[in-house]
N, C-alpha and C positions, 0 to 999 in steps of 0.2 A: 614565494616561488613554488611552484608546483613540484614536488618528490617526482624524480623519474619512472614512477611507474602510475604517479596519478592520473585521474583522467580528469579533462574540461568537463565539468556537472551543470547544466541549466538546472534547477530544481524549484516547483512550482508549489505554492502555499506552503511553501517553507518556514510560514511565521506560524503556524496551526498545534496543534496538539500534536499530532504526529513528527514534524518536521521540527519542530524545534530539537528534536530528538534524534533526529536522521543524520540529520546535518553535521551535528558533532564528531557522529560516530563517522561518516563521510571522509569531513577533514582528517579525523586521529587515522586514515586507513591511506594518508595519502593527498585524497583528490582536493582540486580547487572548485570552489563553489558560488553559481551568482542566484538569488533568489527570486523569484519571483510574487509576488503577492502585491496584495493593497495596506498593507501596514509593515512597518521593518520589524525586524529579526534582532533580539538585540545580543549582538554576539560582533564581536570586533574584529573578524577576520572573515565575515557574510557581509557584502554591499546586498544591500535589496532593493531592484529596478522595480516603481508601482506599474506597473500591466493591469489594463484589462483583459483577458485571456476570451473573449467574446466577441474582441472586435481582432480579426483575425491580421490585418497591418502589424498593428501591435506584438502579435505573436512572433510573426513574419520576424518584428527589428528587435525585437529582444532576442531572440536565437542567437541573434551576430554581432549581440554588444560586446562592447569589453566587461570583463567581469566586475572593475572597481574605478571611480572615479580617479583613482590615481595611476591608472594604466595609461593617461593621458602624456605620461613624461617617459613612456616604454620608447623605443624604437619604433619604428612600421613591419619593420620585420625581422624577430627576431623569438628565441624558445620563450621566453616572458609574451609574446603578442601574436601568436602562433596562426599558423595561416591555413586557412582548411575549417569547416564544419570542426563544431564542438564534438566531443567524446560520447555524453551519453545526455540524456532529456528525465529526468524522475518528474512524473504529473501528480502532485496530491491536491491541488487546490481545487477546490467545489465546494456548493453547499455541503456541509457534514451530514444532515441525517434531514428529515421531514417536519415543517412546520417551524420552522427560518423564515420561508419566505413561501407566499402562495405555490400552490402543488405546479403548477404551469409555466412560474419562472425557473423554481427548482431542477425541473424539467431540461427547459431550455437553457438552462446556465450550464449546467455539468457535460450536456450532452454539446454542446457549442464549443466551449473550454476545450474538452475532450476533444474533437475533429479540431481542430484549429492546430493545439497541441502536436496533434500526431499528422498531421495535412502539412505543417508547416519543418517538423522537424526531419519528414521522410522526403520532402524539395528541397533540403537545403544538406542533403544527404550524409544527416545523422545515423548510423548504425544500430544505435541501442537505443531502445525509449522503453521505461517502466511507467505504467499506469496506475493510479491505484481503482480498484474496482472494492468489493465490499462482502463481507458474512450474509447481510442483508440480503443477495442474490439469494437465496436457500431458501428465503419464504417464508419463513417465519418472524422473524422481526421485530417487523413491520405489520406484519398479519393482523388483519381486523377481530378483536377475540382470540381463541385460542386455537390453533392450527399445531399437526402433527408434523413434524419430515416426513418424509418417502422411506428413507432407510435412513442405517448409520453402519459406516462410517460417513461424514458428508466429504466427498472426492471431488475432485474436478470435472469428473463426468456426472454428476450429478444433473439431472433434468432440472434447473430452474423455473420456478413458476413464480415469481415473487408479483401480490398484487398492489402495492405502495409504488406512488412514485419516486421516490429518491433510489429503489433497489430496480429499477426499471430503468433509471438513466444511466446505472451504473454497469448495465445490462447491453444495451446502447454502444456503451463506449467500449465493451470487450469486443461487440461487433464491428466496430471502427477499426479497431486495432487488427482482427482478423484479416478484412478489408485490404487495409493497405501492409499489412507482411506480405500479402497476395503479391499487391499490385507492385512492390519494392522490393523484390528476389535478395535476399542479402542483409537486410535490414529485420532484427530481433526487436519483438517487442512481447513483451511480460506484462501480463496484466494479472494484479495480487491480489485475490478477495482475503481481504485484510480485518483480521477480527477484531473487536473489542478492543481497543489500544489501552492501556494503563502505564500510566507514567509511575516513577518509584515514587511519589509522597503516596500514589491513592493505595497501597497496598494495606499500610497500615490503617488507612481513614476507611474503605470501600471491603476487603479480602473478606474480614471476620464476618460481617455480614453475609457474602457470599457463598461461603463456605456456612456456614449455619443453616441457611437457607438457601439449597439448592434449585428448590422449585424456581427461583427467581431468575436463573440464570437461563429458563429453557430457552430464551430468545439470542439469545450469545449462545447456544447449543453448550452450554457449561464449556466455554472454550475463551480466550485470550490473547494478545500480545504485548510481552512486555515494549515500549516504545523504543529500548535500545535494540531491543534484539531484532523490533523490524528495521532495525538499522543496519544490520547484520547484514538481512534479505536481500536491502536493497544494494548493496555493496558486490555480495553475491552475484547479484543479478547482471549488474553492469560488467565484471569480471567473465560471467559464462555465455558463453559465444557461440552460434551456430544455429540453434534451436528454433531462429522463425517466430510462428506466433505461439504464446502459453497459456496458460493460465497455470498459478499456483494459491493453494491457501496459504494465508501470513500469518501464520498463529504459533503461537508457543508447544514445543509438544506436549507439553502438561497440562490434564485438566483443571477446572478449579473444584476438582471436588477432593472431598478427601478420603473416599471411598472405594475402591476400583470401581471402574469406567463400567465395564459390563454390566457387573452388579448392580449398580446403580441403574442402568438401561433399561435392565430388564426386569426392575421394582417398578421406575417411575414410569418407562412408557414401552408398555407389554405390546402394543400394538405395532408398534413399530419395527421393521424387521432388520435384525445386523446379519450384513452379510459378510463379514470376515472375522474373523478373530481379533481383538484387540486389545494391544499393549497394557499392560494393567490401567494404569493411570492415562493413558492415551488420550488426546482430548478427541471430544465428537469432531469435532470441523478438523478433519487430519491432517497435519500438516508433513505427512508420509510422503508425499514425490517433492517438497522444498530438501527434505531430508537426503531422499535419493539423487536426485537430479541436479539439486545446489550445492548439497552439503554442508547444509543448517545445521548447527549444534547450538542447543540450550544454553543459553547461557543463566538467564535469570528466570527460574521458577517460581512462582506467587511463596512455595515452602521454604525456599530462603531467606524469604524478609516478615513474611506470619507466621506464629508457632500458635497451634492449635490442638 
């Protein structure tokens, strides 16, 4: 049974990298959860409904299922079977990154998924929907060869130019999401360019590497999230209310470097121009207005679980 302050979560690729990790942290804050994806979830208090999130029907009858096969011996009406549009929509399912699947399905998968998602959950007059968007919008990447940023710190206003397709669908779907907060007065949607996820095994396996060799990170702008703490975000997210449409970075506030940030900046890319002062260890992809406007606190910093 749902904690009286839970909310009904649809959550979409929920069996992925990221979500397996969301979810948890989801339930421990409370909410009841139904998944979404094409493989299950395997966690014993997640039913996972397969959707194709493309064929927009589909999206349409999952919004309004019940959450678990055994909600079928509930009442018709009653706090267990609750009557009214779900709580909130979290969208992570999509292709993950480029060269999965040809550039044109990739394309049309994310960006289909995405309008269906958000088409379907703003009719059926859901309030809250989180998108996930991507680091990769910055332009770098994914970049053919090696590409500069514009500046740093990278913000929300940051002019995206990204030339790959998968940071282009991701691109897309922030525009969908603007779109219809428009066209749906009342209805919040957040869309999270979401950095580098790291789950806690790959710290020990992946960190030391990284931190050794910084130059390897320029395409993560030496920046990260640990996969609970966008668990955090996303919980965050569903909780703050009013805002309309957003965009936030999801990224840990620490960098991976081990160096101060500045210093670092302005050895490895002179060319580059910062235009604010920042935090010693600050990560480049700042996740400075999740901080202000959420109220994200750190939880798991990469120097907590590497010593170096």
């Amino acid at each position: 049974m749902t904690a009286p302050t839970g909310k009904r979560i649809v959550f979409t690729g929920g069996s992925g990298k990221a979500g397996r990790h969301v979810i948890p942290y989801l339930l421990s804050k409370g909410h009841s959860v139904l998944n979404l994806d094409l493989i299950p979830l395997p966690h014993p208090s997640v039913y996972t409904l397969k959707t194709d999130l493309t064929d927009a029907g589909q999206v349409f009858n999952a919004l309004t299922s019940n959450f678990h096969i055994n909600d079928y011996s509930n009442p018709r009406h009653s706090e267990t079977a609750p009557v009214g549009p779900i709580d909130a929509v979290i969208h992570f399912a999509a292709y993950a990154r480029n060269m999965l699947v040809p550039d044109n399905e990739c394309f049309k998968g994310n960006v289909l998924s995405t309008y269906n998602v958000i088409e379907a959950a703003c009719k059926l007059g859901v309030k809250k929907i989180v998108i996930a968007s991507s680091e990769t919008t910055y332009g770098v990447c994914f970049t053919q060869g090696d590409s500069d940023y514009h500046s740093f710190p990278l913000e929300e206003d940051y002019d995206c130019d990204p030339m790959d397709t998968y940071a282009t669908s991701k691109l897309c779907g922030e525009r969908c999401a603007r779109s219809f907060a428009r066209r749906f007065p009342g209805t919040d949607i957040y869309a999270l360019r979401i950095g580098n996820v790291i789950e806690p095994h790959e710290y020990e396996k992946d960190f030391p590497e990284y931190v050794s060799n910084p130059g390897t990170r320029k395409r993560n702008a030496w920046s990260y999230v640990d996969a609970r703490d966008l668990g955090q975000i996303c919980d965050l997210c569903v909780k703050k209310n009013g805002l309309g449409f957003q965009v936030f970075n999801a990224t840990n506030t620490t960098s991976s470097l081990k160096v101060p940030t500045m210093q670092y900046l302005k050895e490895a890319e002179p060319n580059t121009p910062i235009t604010r002062e920042m935090g010693e260890y600050e990560g480049p992809l700042s996740n400075r207005k999740a901080r202000e406007v959420l109220g994200f606190q750190e939880e798991h910093p990469w120097h907590k679980y590497v010593k170096v």
